[in-house]
N, C-alpha and C positions, 0 to 999 in steps of 0.2 A: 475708402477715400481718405488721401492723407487732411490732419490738421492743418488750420493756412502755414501757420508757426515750420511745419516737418514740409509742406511743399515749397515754402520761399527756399526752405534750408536744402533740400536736395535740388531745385531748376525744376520742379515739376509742378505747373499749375495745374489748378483745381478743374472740375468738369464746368463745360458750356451749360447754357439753359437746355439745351436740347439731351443732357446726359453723356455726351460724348467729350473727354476733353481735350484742353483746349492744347497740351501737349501733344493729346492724339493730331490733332488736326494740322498744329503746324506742320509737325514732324512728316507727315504724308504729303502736304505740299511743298516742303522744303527738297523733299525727294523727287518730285515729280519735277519740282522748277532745276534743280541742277541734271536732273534725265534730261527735261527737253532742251534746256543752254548747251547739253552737249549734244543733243540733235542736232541744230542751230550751228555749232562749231562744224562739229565732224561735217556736214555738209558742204563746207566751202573748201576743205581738203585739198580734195582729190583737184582739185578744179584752180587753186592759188596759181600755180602757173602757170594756166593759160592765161589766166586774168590778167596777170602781171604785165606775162609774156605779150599781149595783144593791145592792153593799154599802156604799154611802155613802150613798145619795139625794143624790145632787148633778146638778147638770147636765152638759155638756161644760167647758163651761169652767172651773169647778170641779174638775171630773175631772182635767183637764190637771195644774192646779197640788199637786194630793193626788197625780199621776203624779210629779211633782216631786220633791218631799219624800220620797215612797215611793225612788224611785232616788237623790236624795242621803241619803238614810238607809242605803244600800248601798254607796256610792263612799265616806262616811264609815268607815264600819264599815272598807270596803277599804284606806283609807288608815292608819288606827291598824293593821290588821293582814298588808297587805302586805310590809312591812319584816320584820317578825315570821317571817313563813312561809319567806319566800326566806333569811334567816340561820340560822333551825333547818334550813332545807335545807341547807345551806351545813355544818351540823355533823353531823345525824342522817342525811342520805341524803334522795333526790327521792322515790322511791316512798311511805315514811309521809306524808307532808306533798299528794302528789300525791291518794292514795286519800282522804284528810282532806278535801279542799276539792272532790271529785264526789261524796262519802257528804253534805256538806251543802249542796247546789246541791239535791241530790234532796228531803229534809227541807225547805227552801226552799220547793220547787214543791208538795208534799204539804200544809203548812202554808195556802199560796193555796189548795189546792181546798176546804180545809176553813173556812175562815175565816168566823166569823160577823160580822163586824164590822172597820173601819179600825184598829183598835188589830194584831190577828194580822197582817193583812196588813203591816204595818210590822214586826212581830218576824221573821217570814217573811225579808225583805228584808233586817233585824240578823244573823239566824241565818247569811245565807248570805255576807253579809261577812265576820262574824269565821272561819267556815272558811275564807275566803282563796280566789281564784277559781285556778283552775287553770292561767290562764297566766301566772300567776306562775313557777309551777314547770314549765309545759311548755316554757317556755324557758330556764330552766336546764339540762331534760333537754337541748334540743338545743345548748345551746352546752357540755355533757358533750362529747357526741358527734361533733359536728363541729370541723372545724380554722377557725379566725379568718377563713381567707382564704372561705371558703365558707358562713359566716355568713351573707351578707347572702341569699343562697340559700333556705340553711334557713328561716330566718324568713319568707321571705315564700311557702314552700311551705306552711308555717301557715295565713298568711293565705287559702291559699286552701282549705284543709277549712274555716276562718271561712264561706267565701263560700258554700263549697257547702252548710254547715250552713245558713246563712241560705237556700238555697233550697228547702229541703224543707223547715226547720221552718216558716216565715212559710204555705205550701201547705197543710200538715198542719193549720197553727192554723187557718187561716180554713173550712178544711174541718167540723174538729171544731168549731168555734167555733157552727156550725148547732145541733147539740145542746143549747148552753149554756153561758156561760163559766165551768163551773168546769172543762167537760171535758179540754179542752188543760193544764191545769195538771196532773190526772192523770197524762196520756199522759207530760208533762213529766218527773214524778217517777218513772215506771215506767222511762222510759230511763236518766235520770241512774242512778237506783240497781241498775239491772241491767249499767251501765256500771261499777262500784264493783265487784260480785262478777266481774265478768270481769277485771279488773285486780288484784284479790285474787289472782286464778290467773296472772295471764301477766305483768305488769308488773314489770322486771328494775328490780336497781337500777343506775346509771351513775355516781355518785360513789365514787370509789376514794379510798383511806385517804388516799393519801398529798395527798390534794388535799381534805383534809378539815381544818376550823378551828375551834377552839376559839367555844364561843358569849359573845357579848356583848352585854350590855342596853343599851349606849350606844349601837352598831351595829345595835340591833335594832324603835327605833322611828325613826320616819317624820322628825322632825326631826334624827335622830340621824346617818339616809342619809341627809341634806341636807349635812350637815357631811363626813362620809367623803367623800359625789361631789369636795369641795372637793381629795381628793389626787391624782384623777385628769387633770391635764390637759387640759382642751377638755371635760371631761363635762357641767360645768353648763351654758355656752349652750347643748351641745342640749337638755338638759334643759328648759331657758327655752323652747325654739321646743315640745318637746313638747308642754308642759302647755299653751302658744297654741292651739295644733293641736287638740287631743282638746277644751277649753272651746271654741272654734268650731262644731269638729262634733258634740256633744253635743245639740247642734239636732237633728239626727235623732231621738235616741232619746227625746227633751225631747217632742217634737209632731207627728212623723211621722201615727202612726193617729189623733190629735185633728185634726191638718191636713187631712187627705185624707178625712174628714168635713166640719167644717164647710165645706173649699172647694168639695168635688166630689160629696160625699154619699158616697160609699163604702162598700161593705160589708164585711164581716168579713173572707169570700173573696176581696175587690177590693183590701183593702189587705195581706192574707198573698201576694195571686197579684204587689204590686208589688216585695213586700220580696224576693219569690222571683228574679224578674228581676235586684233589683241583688246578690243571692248572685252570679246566673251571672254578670256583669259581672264583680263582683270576682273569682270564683274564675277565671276566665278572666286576666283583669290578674295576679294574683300567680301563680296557678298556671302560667299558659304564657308569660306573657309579662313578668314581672320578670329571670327572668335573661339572655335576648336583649337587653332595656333595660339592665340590671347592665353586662354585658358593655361594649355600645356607649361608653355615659354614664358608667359608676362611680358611685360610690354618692350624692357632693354631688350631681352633675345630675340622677340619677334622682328625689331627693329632690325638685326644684327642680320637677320637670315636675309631683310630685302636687301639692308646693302651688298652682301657677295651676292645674289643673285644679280643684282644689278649692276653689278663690276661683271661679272663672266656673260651675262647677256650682251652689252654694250661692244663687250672686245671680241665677243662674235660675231656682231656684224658686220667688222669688219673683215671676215676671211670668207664669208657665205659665198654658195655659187650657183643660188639657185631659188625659188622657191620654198620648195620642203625644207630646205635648211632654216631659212626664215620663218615658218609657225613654228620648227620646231625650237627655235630660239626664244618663241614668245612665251612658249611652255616656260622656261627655265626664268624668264622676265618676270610671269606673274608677281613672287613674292614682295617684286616693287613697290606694290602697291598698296603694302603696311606700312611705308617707312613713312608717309605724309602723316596718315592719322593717328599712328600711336603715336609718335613725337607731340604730335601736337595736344593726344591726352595727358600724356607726361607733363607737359607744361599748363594747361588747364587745371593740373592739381594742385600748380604752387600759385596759380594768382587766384583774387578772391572773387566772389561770382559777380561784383559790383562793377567788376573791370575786364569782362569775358571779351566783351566786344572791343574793348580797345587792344585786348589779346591779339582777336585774329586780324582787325586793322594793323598790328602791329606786324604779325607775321604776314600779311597782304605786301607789306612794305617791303620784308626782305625777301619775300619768295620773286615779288616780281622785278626787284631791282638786281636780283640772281639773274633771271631769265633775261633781262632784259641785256645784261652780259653777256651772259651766255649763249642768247638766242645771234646777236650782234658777232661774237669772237668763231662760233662754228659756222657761222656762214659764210664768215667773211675765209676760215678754215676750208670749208665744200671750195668755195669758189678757186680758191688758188692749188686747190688738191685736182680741180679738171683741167684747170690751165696747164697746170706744169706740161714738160713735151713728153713724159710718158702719164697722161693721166692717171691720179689715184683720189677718185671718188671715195674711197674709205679714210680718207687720212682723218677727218673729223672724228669717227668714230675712236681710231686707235688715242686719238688724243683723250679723247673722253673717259674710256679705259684706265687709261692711269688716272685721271682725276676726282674718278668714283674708287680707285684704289686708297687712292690718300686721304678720302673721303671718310672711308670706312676705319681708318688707322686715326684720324680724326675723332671719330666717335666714341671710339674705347678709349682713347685716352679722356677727354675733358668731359666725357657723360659716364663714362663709365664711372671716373675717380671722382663721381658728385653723389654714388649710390644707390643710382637706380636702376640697378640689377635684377631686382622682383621680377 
């Protein structure tokens, strides 16, 4: 068991009364709460545009762009309230701020079932941003509890309850999705919030006093963590390659089940059973095979590998003509799914453990004010790619293609020439 002196100094508290510690315990429910959020997500999938489509009277392509708006209406919200969450975590403790932001994912998902009209469903989407999404704060929990050198680890152990989330909820929705799209919204809300009182009961807290900091409102909005990133070091390029990164692929969540419609006709079931597939991809990539890649590569190369995979998967989807072409695309997509958490252990090792949380509130702020572009500019991209009079449902993608190109030319220059090639 380490000294208190050796556990402040690495993030590793000491054990509970019961002998188990209290890093164990976060770190198992910090896993389990972003597995089931991504149940909870992937469940309304498959299903968004019928939702859309039936509470709007609009068409697909239509659909698509009111999907837009609907999720940068969320990454907004995220971005004014990210900063906010991970700084009160940073003063009050992870656990209040953790339970805060899966009590309003749930109210979120309950709000869509119930929604008579486009107006709720957009409050729905505001309600769930200002509670602040949870992995804000689940990664402060883990960078509580784990020591620097094993960050890049933990994090992308994350990513893979992400992956595995994404493969049961996407199955689940298209499943429920048969009954009618408001069911999966339900099922949605019943998890998140039965997820809330089970964390009421077991959820420790991992911020010890003496690593606790006074709160501050200049620190604690979004342009505020723009300005702090500035004392850190090397933080802001990667910040810059970040928000590349997440506005690239925000294509996904931009036009995925409006895609795999209008390309291939798809059904509810067909586009929940594809997102399931790339859950097991990724939970496979982060989950078994980031730290044997960690290990080999260190964290710049491992970086390096997801971005060209994520450039050649991206500019493939837009030539697919089928199926098979599509897993085998998601094979090649895996290594994507290092470029979030090692980035982000890279940067955890230049700020000091006092200020973890205002870390990832900070980076809360650009990833979703990325998306929240991103998710906005390719939809609005889908939608005038079906319009034109010879439709081209792919043009989203080819755009995207060059932007994870540049993305990745990006990166070697202003991360590379900061040194963190290990």
């Amino acid at each position: 068991m380490a000294e208190p002196d050796t556990a402040a100094r690495t993030g590793a508290p000491g054990p509970t009364s019961d002998g188990v510690s209290v890093g164990a315990h976060a770190r198992l429910f910090v896993l389990l709460t972003v597995f089931l959020d991504m149940v909870g997500f992937g469940i309304i999938i498959p299903v968004l545009p019928a939702l859309i489509g039936t509470v709007g009277h609009v068409d697909i392509g239509h659909a698509a762009r009111l999907g837009g708006w609907m999720a940068a209406a969320y990454s907004l919200t995220q971005f004014l309230s990210g900063p906010l969450m991970g700084n009160l975590s940073d003063r009050y403790g992870r656990r209040p701020l953790m339970l805060l932001a899966i009590f309003g994912l749930g109210v979120d998902f309950l709000i869509h079932a119930i929604a008579p009209n486009m107006f709720w469903l957009f409050v729905g989407r505001v309600f769930a941003g200002i509670c602040g999404a949870s992995w804000v704060i689940a990664n402060a929990f883990i960078a509580d509890v784990t020591a620097p050198q094993e960050r890049g680890k933990a994090f992308a152990r994350m990513g893979a309850a992400f992956g595995l989330g994404l493969v049961v909820g996407p199955a689940l929705g298209g499943i429920l999705g048969e009954f009618g799209p408001r069911v999966p919204f339900y099922a949605a809300a019943a998890i998140s919030l039965l997820n809330f009182v089970f964390g009421y009961f077991v959820l420790p807290e991992t911020l010890t006093a003496e690593n606790r900091r006074p709160f501050e409102w200049r620190r604690a909005n979004p342009f505020g963590a723009f300005a702090i990133f500035r004392t850190y070091s090397g933080v802001l390029p990667m910040c810059a390659v970040l928000a590349a990164f997440f506005f690239c692929t925000s294509v996904y969540s931009a036009i995925w089940p409006f895609w795999a419609k209008v390309r291939f006709g798809w059904s509810e079931a067909m586009v929940g059973a594809t997102l399931a597939v790339f859950g097991v991809v990724m939970a496979v990539f982060q989950g078994g095979l980031a730290g044997p890649v960690l290990n080999k590569l260190g964290e710049f190369r491992t970086v390096l590998v997801g971005l060209i995979a994520a450039t050649i998967a991206v500019a493939g989807y837009g030539f697919v003509g089928g199926l098979v072409a599509v897993v085998a695309l998601m094979l090649v997509h895996g290594p994507e799914g290092f470029v979030y958490p090692m980035l982000t252990a890279l940067m955890s090792k230049r700020v000091p453990e006092n200020a973890q949380g205002e870390l990832q509130g900070g980076l809360s702020a650009i990833t979703n004010i990325a998306m929240l572009l991103g998710t906005v500019f390719f939809a609005q991209i889908f939608g005038y790619g079906v319009g034109l009079n010879v439709p081209n449902p792919n043009l989203a993608y080819n755009v995207a293609a060059v932007g994870l190109a540049l993305t990745t030319g990006l990166f070697l220059w202003v991360v590379g020439a900061n040194g963190d090639k290990s």
